[in-house]
C-alpha positions in Angstrom: 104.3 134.1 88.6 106.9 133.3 90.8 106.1 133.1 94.9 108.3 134.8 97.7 108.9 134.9 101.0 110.7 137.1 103.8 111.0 137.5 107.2 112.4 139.9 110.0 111.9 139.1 113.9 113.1 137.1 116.9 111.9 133.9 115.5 114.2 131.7 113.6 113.7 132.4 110.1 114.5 129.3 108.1 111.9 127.2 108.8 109.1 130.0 108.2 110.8 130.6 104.6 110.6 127.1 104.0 107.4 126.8 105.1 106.0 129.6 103.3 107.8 128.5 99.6 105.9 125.2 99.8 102.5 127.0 100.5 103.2 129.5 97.4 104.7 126.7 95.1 101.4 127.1 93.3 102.6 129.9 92.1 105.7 128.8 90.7 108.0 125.1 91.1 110.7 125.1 88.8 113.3 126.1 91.1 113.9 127.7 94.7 115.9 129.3 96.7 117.0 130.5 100.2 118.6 133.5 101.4 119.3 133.3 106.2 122.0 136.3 107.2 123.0 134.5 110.7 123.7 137.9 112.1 127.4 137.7 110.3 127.3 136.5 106.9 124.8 135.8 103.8 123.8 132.1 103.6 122.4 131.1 100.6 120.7 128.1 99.0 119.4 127.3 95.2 118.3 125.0 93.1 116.8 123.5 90.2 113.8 121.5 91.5 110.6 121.9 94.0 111.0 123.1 97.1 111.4 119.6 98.9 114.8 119.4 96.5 116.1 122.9 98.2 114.9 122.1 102.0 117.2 118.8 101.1 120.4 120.6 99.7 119.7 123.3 102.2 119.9 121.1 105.2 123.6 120.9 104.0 124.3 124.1 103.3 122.7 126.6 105.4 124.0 125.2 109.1 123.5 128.3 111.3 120.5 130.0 112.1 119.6 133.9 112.1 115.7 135.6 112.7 116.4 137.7 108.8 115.8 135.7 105.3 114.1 135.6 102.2 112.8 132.9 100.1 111.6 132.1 96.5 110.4 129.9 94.8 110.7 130.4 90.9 108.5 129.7 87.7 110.6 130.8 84.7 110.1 134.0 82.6 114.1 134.7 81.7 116.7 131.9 81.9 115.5 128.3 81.8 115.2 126.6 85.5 118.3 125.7 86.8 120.6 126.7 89.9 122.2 129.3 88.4 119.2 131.2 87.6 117.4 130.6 91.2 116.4 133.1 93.0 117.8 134.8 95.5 120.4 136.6 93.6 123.5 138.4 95.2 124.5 142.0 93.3 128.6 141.7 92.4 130.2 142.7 95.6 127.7 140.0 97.5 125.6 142.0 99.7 122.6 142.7 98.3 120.1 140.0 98.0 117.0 140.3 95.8 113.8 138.0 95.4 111.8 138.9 92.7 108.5 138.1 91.2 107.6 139.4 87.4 109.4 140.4 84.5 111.8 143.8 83.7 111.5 144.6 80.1 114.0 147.0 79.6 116.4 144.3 81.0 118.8 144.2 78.2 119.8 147.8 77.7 120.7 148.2 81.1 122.2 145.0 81.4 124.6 146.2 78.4 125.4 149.7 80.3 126.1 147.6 83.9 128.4 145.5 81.9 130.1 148.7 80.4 131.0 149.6 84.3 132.6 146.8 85.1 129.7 144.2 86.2 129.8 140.7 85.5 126.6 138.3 85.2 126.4 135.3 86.2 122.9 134.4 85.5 120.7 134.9 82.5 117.9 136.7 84.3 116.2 139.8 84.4 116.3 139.7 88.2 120.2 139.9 88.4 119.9 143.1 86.5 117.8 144.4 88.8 119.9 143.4 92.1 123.1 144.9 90.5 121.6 148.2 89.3 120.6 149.1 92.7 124.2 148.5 93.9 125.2 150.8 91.1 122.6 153.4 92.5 123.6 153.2 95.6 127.2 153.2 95.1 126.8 156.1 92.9 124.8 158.2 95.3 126.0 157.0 98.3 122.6 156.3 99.7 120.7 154.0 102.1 119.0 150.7 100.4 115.8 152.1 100.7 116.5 155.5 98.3 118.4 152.8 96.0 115.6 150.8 95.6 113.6 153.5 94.7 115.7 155.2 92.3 116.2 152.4 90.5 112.7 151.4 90.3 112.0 154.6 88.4 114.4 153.6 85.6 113.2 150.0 85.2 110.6 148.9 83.4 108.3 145.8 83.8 106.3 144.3 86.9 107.5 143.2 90.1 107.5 142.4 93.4 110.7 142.5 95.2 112.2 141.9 98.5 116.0 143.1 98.7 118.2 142.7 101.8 121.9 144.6 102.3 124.2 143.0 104.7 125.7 146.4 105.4 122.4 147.7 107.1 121.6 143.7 108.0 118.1 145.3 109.9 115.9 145.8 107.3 114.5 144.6 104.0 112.9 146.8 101.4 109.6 145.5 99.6 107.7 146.9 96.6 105.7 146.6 94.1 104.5 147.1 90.8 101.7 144.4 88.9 103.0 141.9 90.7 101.0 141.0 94.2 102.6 141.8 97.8 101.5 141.6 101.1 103.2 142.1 104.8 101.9 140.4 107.8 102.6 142.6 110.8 102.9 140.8 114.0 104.1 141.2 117.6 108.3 143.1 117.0 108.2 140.9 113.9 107.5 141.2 109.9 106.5 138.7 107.0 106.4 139.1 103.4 104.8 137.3 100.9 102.9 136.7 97.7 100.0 136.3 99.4 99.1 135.6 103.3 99.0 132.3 103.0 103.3 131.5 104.7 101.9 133.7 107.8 98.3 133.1 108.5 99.2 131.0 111.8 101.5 134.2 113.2 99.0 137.0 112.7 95.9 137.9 111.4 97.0 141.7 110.3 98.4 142.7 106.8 99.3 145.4 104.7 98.6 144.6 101.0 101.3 147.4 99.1 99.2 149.3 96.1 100.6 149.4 92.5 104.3 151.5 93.0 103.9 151.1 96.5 107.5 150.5 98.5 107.9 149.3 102.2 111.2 149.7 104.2 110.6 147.3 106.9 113.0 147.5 110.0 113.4 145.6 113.1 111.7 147.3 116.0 110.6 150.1 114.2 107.5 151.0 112.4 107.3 150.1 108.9 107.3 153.0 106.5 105.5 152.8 102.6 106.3 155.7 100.3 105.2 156.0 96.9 107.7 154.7 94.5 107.7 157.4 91.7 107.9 160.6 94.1 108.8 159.4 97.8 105.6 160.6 99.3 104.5 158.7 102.2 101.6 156.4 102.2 99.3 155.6 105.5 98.7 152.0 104.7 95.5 150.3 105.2 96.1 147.0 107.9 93.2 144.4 107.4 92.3 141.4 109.0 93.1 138.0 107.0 90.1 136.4 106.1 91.7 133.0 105.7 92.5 130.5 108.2 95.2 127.3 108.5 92.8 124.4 107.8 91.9 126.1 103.9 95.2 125.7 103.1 95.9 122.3 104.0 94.8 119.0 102.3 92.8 118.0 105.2 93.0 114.1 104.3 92.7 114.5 100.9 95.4 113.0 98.5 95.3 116.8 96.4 94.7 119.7 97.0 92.6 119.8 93.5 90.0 116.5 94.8 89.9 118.2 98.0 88.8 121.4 96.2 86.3 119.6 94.2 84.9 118.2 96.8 84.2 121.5 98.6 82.1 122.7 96.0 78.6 122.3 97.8 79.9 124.1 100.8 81.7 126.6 98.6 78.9 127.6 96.3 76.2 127.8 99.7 79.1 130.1 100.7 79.0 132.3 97.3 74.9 132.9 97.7 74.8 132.9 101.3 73.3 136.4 102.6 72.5 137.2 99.2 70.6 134.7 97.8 66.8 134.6 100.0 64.9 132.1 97.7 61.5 132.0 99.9 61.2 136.5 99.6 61.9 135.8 96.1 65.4 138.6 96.5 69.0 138.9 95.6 70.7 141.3 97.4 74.2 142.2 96.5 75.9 145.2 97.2 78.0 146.2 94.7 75.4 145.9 92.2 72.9 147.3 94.2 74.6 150.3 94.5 75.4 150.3 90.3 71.9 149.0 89.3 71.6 151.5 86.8 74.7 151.5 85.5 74.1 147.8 84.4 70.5 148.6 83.4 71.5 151.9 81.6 74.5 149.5 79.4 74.4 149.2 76.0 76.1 145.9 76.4 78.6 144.1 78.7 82.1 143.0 78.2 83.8 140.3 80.1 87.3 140.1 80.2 88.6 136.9 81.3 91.5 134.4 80.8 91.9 130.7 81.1 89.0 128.7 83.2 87.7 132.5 83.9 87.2 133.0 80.5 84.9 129.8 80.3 82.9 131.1 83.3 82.7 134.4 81.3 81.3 132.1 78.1 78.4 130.7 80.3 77.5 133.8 81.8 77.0 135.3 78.6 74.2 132.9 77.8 72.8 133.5 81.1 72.9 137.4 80.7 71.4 137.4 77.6 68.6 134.6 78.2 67.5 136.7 81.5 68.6 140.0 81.2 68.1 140.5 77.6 71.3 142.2 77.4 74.2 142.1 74.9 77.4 140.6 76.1 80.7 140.1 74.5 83.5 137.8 75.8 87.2 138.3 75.4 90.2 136.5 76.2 92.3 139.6 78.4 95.4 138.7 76.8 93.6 140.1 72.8 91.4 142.7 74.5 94.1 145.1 75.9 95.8 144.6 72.4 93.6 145.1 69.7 92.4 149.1 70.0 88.5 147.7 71.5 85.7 150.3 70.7 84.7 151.0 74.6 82.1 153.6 75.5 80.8 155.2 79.1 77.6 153.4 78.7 79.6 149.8 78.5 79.8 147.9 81.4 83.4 145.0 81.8 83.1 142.7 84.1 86.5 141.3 84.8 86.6 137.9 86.1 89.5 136.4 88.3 90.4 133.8 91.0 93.3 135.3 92.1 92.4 138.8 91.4 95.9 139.5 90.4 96.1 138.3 86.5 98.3 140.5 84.8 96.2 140.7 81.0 93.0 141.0 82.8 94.4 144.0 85.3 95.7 145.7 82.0 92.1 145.1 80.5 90.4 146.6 83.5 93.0 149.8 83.3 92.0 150.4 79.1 88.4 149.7 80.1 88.5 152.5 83.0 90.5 155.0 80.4 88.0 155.0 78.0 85.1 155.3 80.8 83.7 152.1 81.2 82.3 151.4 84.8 84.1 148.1 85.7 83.1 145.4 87.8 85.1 142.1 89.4 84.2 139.4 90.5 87.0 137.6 92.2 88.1 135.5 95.1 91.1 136.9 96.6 90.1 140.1 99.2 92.5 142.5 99.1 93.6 141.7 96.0 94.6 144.3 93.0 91.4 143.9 90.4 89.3 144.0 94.0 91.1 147.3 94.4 91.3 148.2 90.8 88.0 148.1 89.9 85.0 150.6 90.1 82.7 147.8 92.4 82.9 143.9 92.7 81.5 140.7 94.4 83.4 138.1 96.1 83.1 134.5 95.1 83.8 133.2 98.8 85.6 130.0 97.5 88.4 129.9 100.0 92.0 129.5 98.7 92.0 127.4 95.9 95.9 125.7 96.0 95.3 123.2 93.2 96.7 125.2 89.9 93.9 123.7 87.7 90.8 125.4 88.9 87.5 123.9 90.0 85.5 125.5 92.9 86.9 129.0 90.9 84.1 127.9 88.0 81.6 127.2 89.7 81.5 130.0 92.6 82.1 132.3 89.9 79.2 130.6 87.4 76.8 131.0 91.1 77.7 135.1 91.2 77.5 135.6 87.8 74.1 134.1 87.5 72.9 135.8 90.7 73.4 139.3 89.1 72.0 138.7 85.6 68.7 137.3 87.9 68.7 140.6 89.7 69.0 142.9 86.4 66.1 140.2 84.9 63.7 141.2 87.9 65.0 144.8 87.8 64.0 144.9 83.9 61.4 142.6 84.2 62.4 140.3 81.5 61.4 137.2 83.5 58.3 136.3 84.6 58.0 136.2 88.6 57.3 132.6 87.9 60.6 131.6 85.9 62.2 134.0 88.7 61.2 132.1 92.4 62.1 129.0 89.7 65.8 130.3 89.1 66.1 131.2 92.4 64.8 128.3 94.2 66.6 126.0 91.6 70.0 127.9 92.6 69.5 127.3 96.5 69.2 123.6 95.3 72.3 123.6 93.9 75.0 122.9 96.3 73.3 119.2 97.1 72.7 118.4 93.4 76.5 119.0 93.4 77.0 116.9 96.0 75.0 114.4 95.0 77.3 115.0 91.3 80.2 113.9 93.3 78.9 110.3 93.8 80.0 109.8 90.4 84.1 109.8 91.3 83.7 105.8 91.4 82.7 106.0 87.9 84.8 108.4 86.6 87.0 106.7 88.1 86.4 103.5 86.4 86.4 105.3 83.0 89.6 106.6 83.8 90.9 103.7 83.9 90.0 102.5 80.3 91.4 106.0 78.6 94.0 107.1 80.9 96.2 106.3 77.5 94.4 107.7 75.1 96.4 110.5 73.1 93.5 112.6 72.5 90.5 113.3 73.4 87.3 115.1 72.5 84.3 116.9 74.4 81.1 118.3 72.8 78.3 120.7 74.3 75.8 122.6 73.0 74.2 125.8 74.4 74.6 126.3 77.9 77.1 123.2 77.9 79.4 124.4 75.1 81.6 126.4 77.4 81.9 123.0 79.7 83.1 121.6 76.9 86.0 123.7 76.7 86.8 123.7 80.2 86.3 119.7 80.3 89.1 119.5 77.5 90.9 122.3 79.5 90.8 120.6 82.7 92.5 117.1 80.9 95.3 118.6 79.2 95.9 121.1 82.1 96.9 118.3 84.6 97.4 114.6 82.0 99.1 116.5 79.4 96.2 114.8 76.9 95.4 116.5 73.9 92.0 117.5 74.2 90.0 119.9 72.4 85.9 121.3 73.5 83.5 122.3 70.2 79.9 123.0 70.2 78.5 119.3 69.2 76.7 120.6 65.8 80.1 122.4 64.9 81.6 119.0 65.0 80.3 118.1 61.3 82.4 121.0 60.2 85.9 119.7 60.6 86.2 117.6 64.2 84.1 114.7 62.8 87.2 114.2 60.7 88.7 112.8 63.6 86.4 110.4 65.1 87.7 106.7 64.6 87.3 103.3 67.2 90.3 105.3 69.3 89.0 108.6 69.6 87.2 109.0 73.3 84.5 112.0 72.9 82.3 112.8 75.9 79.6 114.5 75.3 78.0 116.4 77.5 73.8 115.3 77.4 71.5 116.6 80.0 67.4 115.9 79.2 67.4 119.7 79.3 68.1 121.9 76.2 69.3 120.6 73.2 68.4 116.9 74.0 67.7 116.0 70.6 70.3 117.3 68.2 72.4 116.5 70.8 71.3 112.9 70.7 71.4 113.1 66.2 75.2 114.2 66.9 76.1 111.1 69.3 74.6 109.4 66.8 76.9 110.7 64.1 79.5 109.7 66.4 78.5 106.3 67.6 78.4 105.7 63.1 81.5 106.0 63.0 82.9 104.0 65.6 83.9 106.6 68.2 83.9 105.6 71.7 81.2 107.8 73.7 81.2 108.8 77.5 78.0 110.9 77.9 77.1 112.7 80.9 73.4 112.8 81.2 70.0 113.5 83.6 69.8 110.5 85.8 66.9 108.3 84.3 67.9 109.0 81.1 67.7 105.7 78.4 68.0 107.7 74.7 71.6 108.5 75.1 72.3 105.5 77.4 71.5 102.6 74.5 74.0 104.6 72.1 77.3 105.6 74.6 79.4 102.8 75.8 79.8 104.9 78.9 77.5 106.7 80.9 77.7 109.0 83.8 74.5 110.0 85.4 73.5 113.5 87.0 70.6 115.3 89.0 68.1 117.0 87.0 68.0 121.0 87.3 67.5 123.7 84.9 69.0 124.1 81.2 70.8 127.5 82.9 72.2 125.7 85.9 72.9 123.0 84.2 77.0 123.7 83.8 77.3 123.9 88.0 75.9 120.5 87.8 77.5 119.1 84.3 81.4 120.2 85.1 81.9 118.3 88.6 82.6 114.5 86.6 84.3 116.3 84.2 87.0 117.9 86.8 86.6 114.0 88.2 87.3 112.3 85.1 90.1 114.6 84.8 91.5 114.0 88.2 91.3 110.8 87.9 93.5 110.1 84.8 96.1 112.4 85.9 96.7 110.4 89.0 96.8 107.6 87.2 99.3 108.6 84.4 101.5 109.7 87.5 100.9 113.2 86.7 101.2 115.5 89.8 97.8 116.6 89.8 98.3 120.3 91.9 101.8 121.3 90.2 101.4 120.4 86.2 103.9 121.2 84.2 104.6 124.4 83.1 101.9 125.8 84.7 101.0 128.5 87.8 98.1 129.3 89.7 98.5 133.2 89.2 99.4 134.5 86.2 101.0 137.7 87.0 103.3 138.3 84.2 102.4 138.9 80.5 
């Protein structure tokens, strides 16, 4: 989960490397490093720390300039964070440099051999392994780095994504990949390589995104050449045009990256339907269902496979396929699916759910679904990414890069795609009436300003922040469609406050959870007029008996709920199904709101990265 960087050109590289770490320190912020060659030597910088901590011990260190270096920026898998264990990392003799993003398994058993010929270690990570068995390959068979690379590749096991430099051919690096994500940007007699686009969208708008065991030798003033890792074939790689542009990825006023992506939500979720979504003609068009309708009509049921704030998307669109669609769905967490031997047929249909479109459990889930002969389909936000490649047919979100590592605008463009297609198999099937269909539809092209008007809570969420921004724990109850907010309410405040905090259905709570309701214990409840409005109002009252301290989210107008919560924030009215676009926006605000305030850094919490590429 770690983010890297290279370059090869006429431009000075250093300041592009930097650049490009702090635009991927989503994906990792533990430690960095810095690899320039100045045309003569290897100079290299690393260290425990963000990436402002290296650019400051760098500014000491690296003094010369040269148009070659690599860059990485580290979240930690083997070996705590520290220098040491930065990446880059130099093989023994000192001129290979690697970068590496993902894990090797078989790590220790070659380590042991290497030591056995005479290498020493100075680090305690997988990735020094790696960098010094490719020396020994290359040594041994007296071969360019390119052949090296590749022959080692085939005797390690594990994910990555590398970038490797060798000061004795000091025009080149060699990229590749396995599970781990890759692309190169291919510009004017110049190269960048990265995680994703994001370091080199302002140089060009072309890139190559490498396949899985896909390698790249990449050589200045020549024409880069990918060959398949396992048996040297070439490849004739596919250059597409970036779809993203500067302004996404930068704050643009905004304190955060995460209130910045809240706050795109109504223009973000328009985005999602538009062209697909035609309200008035009573149609939803999409293509990749269109051209699969039967397979999703024909299934016996649907899987989603989903992790993290995906996962929660996954809940809600279960109730939504089943209310509309009438068919059976089942939601796994990735991470237990590709473990636990699933009974999978042909006539099942997984939907895989993703932001980045790179998580490694749910690309492993989509691989088991596809062996067993299940027709897969993602929906995720990255283009070009591996489950949008991986899978049998998809649909974009069209969120935008979403920097902030606890998600938002993910939820709810993937809520608005996942409720567009169990609508289409409804009027397909006919298990809505045309009536409850123009509803659903028109309701959904309303959306987007409800959510706007949503965000005219922040003063108030703020102001509630305020009062429990010290409270160790916290709970949040939902019922039906709400439930699964719930969860990603409580997910949302521990993610980015490091606040216990725990989601139930409400009418579960009387099985265990009520156990811990005392005059401390904040519980918001989640309480729109539609659905469950009155058991949801006999559990608040359960609460309120015993002195628990209630902030409610309810339909604006509302008085029930209001006399019995000692804080209310109020929402626009839409339908029970929709409810959970509408519902989760003060939640993500309440959330924001008492991170910043318990100093927490709201787009880099601890612990955590954006993409979760390693198992």
């Amino acid at each position: 989960m770690c983010g890297i960087v290279g370059y090869i050109g006429y431009r000075e590289a250093y300041p592009i490397v930097i650049k490009g770490l702090k635009r991927l320190e989503y994906r990792g912020y533990d430690s960095a490093g810095v690899m320039i060659y100045d045309g003569e030597s290897i100079k290299l910088s690393k260290t425990k720390g963000k990436v402002a901590d290296l650019e400051e011990r760098a500014s000491k260190e690296i003094t010369t300039n040269g148009t070659i270096g690599i860059g990485h920026t580290r979240w930690a898998t083997h070996g705590v964070p520290n220098d040491v264990n930065s990446h880059p990392h130099l093989s023994n003799s000192g001129d290979l440099v690697i970068i590496h993003n993902g894990i090797i398994e078989n790590y220790a058993p070659l380590k042991v051999e290497l030591i056995k010929r005479g290498y020493v270690f100075h680090s305690d990570t997988d990735t020094e392994v790696l960098v010094n068995l490719i020396e020994e390959v290359q040594k041994k068979e007296n071969i360019k780095l390119g052949k090296a690379v590749q022959i080692a590749l085939n005797q390690v096991v594990g994910a990555y994504a590398i970038a490797v430099f060798d000061k004795k051919n000091p025009d080149e690096i060699v990229a590749a990949r396995l599970g781990s994500p890759l692309a190169i940007g291919i510009g004017e007699g110049e190269y960048f390589i990265a995680s994703d686009a994001s370091p080199f969208i302002e140089y060009t708008s072309n890139a190559v995104y490498l396949e899985d065991g896909e390698m790249a030798v990449i050589r200045l003033h020549k024409e880069m050449k990918v060959r398949k890792i396992k048996d040297d074939s070439l490849v004739n790689p596919i250059i597409q045009e970036l779809q993203m542009n500067l302004e996404q990825i930068e704050k643009g006023g905004y304190d955060h990256f995460m209130l910045k992506e809240i706050y795109e939500q109504p223009s973000v979720i328009k985005d999602t339907y538009r062209g697909r979504l035609h309200a008035n003609e009573g149609i939803i068009q999409m293509a990749g269902v269109e051209d699969n309708l039967e397979k999703f009509l024909n299934a016996d049921r649907i899987i989603i496979v989903a992790c993290g704030t995906s996962w929660h998307a996954g809940l809600v669109a279960e109730y939504i396929f089943e209310e509309f669609a009438r068919i059976s769905v089942e939601v796994e967490y990735a991470s237990e699916f590709r473990y636990r031997n699933p009974i999978i047929n042909s006539k099942d249909v997984v939907i895989a759910i993703s932001q980045s479109g790179e998580t490694a459990d749910t690309m492993a889930a989509i691989k088991l679904a596809k062996e067993q002969g299940a027709f897969v389909f993602g929906v995720c936000n990255v283009v070009g990414s591996s489950i949008s490649r991986e899978t049998h047919a998809g649909a974009y979100t069209h969120a935008g890069p979403e920097i902030g590592v606890a998600s938002t605008k993910a939820f709810t463009t993937q809520i608005t795609v996942l409720t567009m297609i169990a609508l289409r198999l409804a009027k397909a099937k006919g298990t809505l009436s045309q009536s409850d269909f123009h509803m659903y539809l028109q309701e959904l092209e309303l959306i987007p300003e409800k959510v706007r008007e949503a965000l005219e809570t922040n003063d108030k969420a703020k102001e509630i922040a305020e009062t429990f921004k010290d409270a160790p724990n916290c709970l949040y109850l939902g019922r039906g469609y709400n439930f699964p907010v719930a969860l990603e309410g409580a997910l949302k405040l521990k993610e980015i406050s490091y606040i216990h905090a725990e989601g139930y259905p409400a009418a579960e709570m009387k099985h265990g959870p009520i156990a811990l309701i005392d005059e401390q214990m904040p519980v918001v409840v989640i309480a729109p007029k539609q659905g469950h409005y009155d058991k949801i109002v006999s559990n608040i009252q359960e609460i309120k008996s015993r002195s628990g301290r209630i902030i409610a989210v309810v339909t604006k107008g509302d008085t029930q709920v209001r006399e019995l919560a000692d804080y209310v924030i109020e929402i626009p009215e839409t339908s029970d199904a929709l409810s959970p676009l509408i519902t989760t926006i003060p939640l993500q605000l309440l959330s924001y709101h008492i991170a910043v305030l318990r100093g927490c850094n709201v787009d880099q919490p601890r612990n955590l990265a954006k993409s979760v590429t390693v198992e």
